[in-house]
VOPAGU-2260 file (C-alpha; in pm, 1 decimal, decimal comma):
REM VOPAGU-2260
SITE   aa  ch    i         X         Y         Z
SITE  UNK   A    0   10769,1    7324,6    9296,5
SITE  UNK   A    1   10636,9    6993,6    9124,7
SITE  UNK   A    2   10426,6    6971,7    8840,2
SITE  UNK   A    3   10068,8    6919,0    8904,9
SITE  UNK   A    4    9931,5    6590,7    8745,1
SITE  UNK   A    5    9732,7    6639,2    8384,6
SITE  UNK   A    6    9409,8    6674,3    8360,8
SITE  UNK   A    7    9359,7    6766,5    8028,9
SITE  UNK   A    8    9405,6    6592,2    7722,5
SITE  UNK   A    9    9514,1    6928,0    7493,8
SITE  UNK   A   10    9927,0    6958,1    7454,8
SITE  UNK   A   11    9878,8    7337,8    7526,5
SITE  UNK   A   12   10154,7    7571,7    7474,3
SITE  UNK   A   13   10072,6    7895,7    7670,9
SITE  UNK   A   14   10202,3    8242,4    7564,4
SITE  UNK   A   15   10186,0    8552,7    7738,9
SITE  UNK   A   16   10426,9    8817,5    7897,1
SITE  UNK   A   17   10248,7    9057,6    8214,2
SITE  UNK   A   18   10051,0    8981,7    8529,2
SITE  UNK   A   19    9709,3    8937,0    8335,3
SITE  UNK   A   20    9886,2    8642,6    8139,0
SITE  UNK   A   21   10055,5    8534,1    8447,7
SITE  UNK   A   22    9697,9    8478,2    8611,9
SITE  UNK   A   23    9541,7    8319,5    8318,9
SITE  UNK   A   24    9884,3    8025,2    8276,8
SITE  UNK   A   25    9791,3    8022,4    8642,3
SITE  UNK   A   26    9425,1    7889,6    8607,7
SITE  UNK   A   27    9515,4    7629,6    8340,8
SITE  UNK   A   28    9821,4    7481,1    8592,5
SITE  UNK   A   29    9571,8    7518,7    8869,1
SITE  UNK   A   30    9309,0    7323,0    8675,3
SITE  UNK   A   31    9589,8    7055,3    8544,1
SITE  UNK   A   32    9589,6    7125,1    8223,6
SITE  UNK   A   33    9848,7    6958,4    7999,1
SITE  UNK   A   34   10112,1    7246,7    7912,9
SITE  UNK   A   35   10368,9    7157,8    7745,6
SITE  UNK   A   36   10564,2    7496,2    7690,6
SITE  UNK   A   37   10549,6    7841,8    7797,3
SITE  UNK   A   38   10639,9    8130,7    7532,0
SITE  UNK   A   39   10715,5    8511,2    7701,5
SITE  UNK   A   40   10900,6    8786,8    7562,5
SITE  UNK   A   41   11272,6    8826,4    7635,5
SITE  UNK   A   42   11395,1    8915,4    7979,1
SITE  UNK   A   43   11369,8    9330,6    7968,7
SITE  UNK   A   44   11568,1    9602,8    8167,5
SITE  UNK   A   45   11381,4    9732,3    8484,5
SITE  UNK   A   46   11364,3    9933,5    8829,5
SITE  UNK   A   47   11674,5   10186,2    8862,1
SITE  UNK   A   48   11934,7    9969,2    8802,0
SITE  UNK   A   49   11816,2    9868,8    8470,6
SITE  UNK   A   50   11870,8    9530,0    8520,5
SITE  UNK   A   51   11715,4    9252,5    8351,8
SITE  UNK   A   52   11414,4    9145,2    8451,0
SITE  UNK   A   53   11223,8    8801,7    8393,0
SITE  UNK   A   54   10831,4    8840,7    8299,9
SITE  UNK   A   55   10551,2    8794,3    8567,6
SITE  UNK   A   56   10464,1    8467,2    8280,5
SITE  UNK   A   57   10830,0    8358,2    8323,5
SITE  UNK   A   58   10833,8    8344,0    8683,8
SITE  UNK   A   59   10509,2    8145,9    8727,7
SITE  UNK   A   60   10644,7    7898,7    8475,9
SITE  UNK   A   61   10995,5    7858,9    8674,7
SITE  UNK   A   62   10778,8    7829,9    8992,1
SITE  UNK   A   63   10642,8    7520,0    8812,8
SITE  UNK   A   64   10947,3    7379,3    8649,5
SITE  UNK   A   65   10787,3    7424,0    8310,8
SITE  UNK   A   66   10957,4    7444,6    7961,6
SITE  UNK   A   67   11054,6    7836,3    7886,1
SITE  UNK   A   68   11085,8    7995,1    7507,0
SITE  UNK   A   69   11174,6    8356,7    7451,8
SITE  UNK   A   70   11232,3    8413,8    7086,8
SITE  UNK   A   71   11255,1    8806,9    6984,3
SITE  UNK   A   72   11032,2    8721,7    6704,8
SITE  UNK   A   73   10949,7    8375,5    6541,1
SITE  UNK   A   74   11114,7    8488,5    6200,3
SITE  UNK   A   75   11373,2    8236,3    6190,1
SITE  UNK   A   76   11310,3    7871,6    6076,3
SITE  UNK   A   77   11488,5    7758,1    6413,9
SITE  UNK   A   78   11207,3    7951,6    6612,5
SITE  UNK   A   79   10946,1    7769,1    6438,1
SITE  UNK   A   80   11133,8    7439,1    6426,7
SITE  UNK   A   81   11086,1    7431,2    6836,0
SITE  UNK   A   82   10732,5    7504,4    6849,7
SITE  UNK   A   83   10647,3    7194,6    6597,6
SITE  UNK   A   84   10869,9    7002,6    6816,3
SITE  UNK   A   85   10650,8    7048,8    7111,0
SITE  UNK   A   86   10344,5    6922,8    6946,6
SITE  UNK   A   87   10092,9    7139,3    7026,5
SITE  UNK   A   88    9752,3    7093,6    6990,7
SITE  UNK   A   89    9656,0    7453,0    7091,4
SITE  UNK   A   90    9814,3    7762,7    7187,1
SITE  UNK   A   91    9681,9    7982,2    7370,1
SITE  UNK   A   92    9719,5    8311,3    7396,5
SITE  UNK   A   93    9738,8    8609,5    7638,1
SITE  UNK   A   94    9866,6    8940,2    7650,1
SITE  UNK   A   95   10195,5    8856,7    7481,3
SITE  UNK   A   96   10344,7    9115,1    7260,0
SITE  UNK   A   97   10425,7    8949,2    6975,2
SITE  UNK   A   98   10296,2    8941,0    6619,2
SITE  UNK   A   99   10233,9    8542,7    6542,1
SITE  UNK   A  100   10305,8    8454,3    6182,3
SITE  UNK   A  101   10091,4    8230,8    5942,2
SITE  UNK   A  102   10352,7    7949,2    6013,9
SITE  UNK   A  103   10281,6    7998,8    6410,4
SITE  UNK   A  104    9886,2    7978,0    6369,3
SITE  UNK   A  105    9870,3    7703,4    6181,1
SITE  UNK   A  106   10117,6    7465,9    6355,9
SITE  UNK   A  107    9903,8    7338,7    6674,4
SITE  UNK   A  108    9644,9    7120,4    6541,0
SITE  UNK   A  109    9364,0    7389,2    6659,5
SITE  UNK   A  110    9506,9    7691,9    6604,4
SITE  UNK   A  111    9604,7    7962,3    6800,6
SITE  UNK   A  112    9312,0    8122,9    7093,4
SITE  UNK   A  113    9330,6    8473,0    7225,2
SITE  UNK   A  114    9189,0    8594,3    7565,3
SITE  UNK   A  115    9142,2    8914,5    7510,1
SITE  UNK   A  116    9083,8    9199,6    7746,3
SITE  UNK   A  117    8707,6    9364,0    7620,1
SITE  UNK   A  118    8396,6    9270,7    7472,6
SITE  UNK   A  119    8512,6    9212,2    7071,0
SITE  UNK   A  120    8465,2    9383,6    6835,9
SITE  UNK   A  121    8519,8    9682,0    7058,0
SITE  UNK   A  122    8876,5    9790,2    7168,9
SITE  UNK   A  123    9083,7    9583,6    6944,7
SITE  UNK   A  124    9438,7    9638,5    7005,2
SITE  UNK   A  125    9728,6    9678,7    7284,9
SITE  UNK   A  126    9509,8    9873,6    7589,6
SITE  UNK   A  127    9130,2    9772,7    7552,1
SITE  UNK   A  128    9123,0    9852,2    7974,8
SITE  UNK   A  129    9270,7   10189,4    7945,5
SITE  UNK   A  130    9069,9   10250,9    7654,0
SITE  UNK   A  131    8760,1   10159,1    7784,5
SITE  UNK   A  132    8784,5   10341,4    8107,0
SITE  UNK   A  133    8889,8   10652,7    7937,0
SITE  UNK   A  134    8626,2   10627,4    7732,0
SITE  UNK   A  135    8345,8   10593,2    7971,4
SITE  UNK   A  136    8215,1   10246,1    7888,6
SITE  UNK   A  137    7978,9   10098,1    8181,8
SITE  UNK   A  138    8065,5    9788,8    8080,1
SITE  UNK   A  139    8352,2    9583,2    7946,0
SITE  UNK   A  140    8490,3    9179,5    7926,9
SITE  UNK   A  141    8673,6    8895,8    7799,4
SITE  UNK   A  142    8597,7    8738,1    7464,4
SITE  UNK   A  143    8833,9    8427,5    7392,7
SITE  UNK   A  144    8913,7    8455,8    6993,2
SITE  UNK   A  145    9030,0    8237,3    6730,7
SITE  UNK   A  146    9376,3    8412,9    6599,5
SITE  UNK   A  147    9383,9    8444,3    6246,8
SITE  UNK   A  148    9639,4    8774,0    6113,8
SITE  UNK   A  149    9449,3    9051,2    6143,2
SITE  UNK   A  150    9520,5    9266,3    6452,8
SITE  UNK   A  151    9258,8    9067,4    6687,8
SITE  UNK   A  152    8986,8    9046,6    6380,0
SITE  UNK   A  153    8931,3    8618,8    6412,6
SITE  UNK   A  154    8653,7    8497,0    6544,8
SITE  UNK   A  155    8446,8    8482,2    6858,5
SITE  UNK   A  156    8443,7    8162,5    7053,7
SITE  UNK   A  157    8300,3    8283,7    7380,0
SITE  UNK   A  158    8250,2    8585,5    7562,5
SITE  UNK   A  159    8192,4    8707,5    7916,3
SITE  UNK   A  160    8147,6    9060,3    8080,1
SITE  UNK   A  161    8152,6    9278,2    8384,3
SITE  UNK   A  162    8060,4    9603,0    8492,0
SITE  UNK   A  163    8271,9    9889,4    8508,2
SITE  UNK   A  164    8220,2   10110,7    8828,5
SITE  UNK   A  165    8218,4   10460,1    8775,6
SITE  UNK   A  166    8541,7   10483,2    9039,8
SITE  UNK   A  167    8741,3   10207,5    8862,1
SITE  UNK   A  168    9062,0   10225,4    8790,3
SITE  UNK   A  169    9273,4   10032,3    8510,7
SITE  UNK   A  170    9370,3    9807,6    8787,5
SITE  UNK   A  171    9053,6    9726,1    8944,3
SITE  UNK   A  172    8903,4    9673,0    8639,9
SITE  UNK   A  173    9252,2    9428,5    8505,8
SITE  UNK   A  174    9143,1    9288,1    8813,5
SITE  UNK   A  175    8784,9    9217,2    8763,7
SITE  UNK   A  176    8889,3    9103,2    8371,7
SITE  UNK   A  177    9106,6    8796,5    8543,0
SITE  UNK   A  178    8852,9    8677,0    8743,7
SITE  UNK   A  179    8565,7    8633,6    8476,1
SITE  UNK   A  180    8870,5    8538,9    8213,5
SITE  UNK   A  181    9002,5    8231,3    8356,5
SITE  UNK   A  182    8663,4    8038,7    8358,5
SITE  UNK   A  183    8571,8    8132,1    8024,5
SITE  UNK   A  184    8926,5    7988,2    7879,7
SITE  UNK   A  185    8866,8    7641,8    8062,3
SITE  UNK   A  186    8543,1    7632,2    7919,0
SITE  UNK   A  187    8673,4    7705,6    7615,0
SITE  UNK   A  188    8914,5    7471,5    7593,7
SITE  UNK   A  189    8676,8    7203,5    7692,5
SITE  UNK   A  190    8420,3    7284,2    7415,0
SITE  UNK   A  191    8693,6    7253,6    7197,1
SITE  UNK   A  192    8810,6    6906,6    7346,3
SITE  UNK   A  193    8419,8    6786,4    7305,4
SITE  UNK   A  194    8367,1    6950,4    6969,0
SITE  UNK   A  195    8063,9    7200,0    7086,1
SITE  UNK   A  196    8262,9    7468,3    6935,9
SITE  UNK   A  197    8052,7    7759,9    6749,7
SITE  UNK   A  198    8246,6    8002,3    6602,0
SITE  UNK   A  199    8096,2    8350,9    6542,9
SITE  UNK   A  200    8230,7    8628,2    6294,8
SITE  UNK   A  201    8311,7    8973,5    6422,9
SITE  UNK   A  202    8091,5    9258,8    6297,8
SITE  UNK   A  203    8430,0    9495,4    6117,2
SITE  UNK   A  204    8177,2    9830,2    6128,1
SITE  UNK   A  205    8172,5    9821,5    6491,0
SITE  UNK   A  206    8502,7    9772,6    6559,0
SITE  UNK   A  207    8687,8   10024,2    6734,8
SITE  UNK   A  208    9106,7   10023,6    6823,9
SITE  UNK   A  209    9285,8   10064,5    7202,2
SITE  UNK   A  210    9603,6   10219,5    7029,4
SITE  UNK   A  211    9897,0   10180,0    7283,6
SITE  UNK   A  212    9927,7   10418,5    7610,0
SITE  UNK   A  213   10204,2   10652,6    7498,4
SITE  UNK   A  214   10334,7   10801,7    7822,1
SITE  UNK   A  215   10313,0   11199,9    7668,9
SITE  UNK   A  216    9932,4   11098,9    7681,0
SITE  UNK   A  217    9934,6   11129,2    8045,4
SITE  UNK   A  218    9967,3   11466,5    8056,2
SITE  UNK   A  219    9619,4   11661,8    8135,0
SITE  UNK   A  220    9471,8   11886,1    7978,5
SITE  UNK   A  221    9247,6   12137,9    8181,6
SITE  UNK   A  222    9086,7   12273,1    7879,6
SITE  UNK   A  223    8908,7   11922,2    7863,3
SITE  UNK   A  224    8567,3   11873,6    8098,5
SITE  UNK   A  225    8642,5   11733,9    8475,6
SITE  UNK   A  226    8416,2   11438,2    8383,2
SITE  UNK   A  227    8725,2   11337,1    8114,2
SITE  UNK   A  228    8973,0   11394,3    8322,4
SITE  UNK   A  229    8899,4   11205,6    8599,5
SITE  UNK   A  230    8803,3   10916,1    8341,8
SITE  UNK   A  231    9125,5   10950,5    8213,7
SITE  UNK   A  232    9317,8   10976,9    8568,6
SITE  UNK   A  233    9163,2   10683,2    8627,1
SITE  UNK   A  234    9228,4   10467,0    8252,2
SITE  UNK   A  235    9610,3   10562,9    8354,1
SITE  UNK   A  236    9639,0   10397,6    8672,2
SITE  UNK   A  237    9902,2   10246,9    8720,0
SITE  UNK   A  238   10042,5   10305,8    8389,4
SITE  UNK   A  239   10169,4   10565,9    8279,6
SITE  UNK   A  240   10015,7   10812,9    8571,1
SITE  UNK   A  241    9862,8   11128,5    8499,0
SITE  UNK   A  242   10058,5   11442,0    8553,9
SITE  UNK   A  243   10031,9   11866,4    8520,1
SITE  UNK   A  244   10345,4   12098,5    8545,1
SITE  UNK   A  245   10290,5   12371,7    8873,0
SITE  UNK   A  246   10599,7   12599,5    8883,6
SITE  UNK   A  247   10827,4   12381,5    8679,2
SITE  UNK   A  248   10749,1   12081,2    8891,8
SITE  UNK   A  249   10566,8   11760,7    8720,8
SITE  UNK   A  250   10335,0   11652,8    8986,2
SITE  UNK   A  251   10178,4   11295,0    8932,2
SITE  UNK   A  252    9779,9   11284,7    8981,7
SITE  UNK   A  253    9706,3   10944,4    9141,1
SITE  UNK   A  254    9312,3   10994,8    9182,0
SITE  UNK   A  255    9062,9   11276,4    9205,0
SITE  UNK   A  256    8684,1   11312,5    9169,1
SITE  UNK   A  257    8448,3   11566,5    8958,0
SITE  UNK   A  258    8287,6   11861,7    9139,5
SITE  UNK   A  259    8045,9   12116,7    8996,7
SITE  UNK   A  260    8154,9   12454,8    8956,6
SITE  UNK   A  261    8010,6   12752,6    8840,9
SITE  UNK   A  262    8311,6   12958,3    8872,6
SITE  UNK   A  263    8504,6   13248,7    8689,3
SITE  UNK   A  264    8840,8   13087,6    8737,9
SITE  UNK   A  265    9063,9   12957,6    8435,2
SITE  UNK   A  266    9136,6   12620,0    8369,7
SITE  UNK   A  267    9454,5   12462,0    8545,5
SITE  UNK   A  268    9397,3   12739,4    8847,7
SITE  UNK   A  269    9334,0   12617,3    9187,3
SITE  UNK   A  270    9023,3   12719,3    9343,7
SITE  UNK   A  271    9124,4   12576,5    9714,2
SITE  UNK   A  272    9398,7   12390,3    9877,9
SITE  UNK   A  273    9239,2   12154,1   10214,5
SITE  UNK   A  274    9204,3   11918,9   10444,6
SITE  UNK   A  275    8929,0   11739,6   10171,6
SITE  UNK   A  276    9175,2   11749,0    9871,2
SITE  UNK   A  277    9304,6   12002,3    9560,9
SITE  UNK   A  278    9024,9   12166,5    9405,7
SITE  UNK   A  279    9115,8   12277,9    9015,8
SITE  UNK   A  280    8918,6   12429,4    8753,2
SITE  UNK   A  281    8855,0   12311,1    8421,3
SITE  UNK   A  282    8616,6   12416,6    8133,5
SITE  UNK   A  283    8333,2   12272,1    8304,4
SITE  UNK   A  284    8305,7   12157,6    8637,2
SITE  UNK   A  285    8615,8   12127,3    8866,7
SITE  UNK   A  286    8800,2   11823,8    8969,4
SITE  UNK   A  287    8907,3   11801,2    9365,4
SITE  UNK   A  288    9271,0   11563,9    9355,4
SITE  UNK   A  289    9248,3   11328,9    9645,6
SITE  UNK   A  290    9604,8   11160,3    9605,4
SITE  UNK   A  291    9914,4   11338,6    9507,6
SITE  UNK   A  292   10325,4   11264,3    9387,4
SITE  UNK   A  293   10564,0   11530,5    9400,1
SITE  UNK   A  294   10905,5   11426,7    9139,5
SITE  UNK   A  295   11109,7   11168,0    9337,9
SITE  UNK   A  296   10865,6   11129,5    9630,3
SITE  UNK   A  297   10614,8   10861,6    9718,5
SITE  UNK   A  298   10213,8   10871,3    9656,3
SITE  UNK   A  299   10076,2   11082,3    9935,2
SITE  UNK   A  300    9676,9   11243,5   10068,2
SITE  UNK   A  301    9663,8   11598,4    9955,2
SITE  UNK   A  302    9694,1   11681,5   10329,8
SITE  UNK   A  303   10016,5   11570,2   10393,7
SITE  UNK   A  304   10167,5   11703,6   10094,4
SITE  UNK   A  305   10017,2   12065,7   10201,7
SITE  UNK   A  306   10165,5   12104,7   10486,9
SITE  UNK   A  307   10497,3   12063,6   10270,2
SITE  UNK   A  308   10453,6   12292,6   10053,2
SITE  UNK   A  309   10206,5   12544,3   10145,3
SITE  UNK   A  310   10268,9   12770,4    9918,9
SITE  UNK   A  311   10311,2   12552,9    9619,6
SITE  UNK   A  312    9919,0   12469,8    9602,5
SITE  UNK   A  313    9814,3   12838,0    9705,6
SITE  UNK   A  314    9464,0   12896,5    9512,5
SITE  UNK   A  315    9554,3   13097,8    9217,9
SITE  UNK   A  316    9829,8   12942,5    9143,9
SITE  UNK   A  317    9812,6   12765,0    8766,2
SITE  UNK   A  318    9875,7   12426,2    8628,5
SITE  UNK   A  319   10012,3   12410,1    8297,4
SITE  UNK   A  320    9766,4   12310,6    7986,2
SITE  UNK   A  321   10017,0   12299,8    7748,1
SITE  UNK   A  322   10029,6   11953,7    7624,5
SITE  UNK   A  323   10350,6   11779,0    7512,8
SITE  UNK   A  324   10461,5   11670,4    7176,4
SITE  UNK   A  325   10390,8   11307,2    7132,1
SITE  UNK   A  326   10694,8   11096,1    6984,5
């Protein structure tokens, strides 16, 4: 495919490695801006087969016939060397992976911008979705940052923000965060093209940190309340997935909902196996799972995987609550 004509008058270089990158080096090509180089992390093993795979950035940017980088790291002077020589006025940033050195920030003639996934100072760090689902925020956003070399600390340039429905999942609300994040970067960059520009400084004692998703997290505990569960079922979808061990058999939960329940069971124990879904106790209030995956199997309704294995779900029988080690 050709490259669309330039609009813009910025010599952009774009980094960014997953789909939410992807989308937002989509908007500035859309909108013609002048991009002069894409960065993505190296090409990493996927599927079964372990083969290498290229990055949903690096695919976008071969669709358009536009210049690739994929240093590990940008400690070598070479690395460096090949940015300069692009002459960037601004990088800009999204969901790439990589610390950026000193050298790095300071070589495009405005910096380095973030787009970052949440309302800043709130969820710094690698999963501000997850986070912020799991948490039970009603709200969340984008907030396009200056990059200085603290861990998402610079400052604010401009924010926007969306609601987050109380049956989101990390994809619907990933989702909802590329639709209000693409305008918000274009007017960003052209604030900074016409100088309107107000910088504002983050506010370090409200700060909180999205660590990474470390799969072990998945795992559920049914001595938590339903209402956290199904927060977190939902923060984990689809990544890593939510799971609980029935009768040595790790059983992926895909999506459930709270129910009340008044009950004398024990956490983990199923209450009732139908037609409407898996009802299981917790220490307050039950949670009925909707959508099921047995190991090696595809997602599935409750329903259908019942009449598989009827006696598997059988109320009385126990989920684990034991949760693993984390690494």
């Amino acid at each position: 495919m050709n490259k669309p004509a330039n609009r813009g008058s910025l010599r952009i270089v774009f980094a960014g490695t997953p789909e939410f990158a992807a989308q937002h080096l989509a908007g500035l090509i859309e909108n013609n801006q002048h991009v002069v180089g894409v960065y993505t992390q190296p090409d990493r093993p996927a599927g079964r087969g372990k083969k290498l795979q290229p990055s949903a950035v690096k695919q976008l940017a071969i669709k358009y016939q536009l210049p690739i980088y994929q240093p590990e790291n940008f400690k070598t002077s070479d690395s460096i060397e090949q940015l300069e020589s692009l002459r960037p006025d601004l990088m800009v940033v999204a969901a790439y992976g990589l610390i950026l050195p000193g050298k790095v920030l300071d070589t495009p003639k405005y910096g380095c911008i973030n787009v970052h996934a949440s309302l800043l100072p709130k969820w710094r760090g690698a999963a501000p979705i997850q986070r912020a689902i799991e948490a039970g925020d009603s709200s969340s956003g984008v907030t396009i940052m200056q990059m200085n070399q603290g861990l998402d600390t610079g400052d604010m340039l401009l924010k926007t923000s969306c609601i987050i429905d109380s049956r989101d999942n990390a994809a619907d609300l990933h989702d909802k965060l590329i639709d209000i994040g693409k305008p918000v970067m274009l007017k960003t960059l052209e604030l900074i093209e016409t100088g309107q520009l107000h910088p504002q400084p983050q506010d370090d004692s409200q700060a909180t940190y999205a660590h990474k998703i470390q799969k072990p997290e998945g795992q559920l505990d049914w001595s938590m309340d339903a209402a956290s569960l199904d927060r977190k079922i939902r923060a984990f979808n689809p990544f890593p997935i939510c799971y609980s061990d029935l009768n040595d058999l790790r059983i992926k939960i895909h999506q459930a909902f709270v129910l009340e329940s008044h009950s004398t069971y024990q956490p983990g124990e199923i209450i009732a196996a139908t037609q409407h879904g898996l009802d299981v106790q917790t220490v307050r209030g039950a949670l009925r799972i909707k959508y099921l995956q047995m190991p090696g199997k595809k997602v599935l309704p409750v329903d259908d995987i019942l009449r598989g294995y009827p006696d598997l779900f059988k109320p009385g029988s126990q989920f684990s609550s034991i949760p693993e080690k984390m690494p």
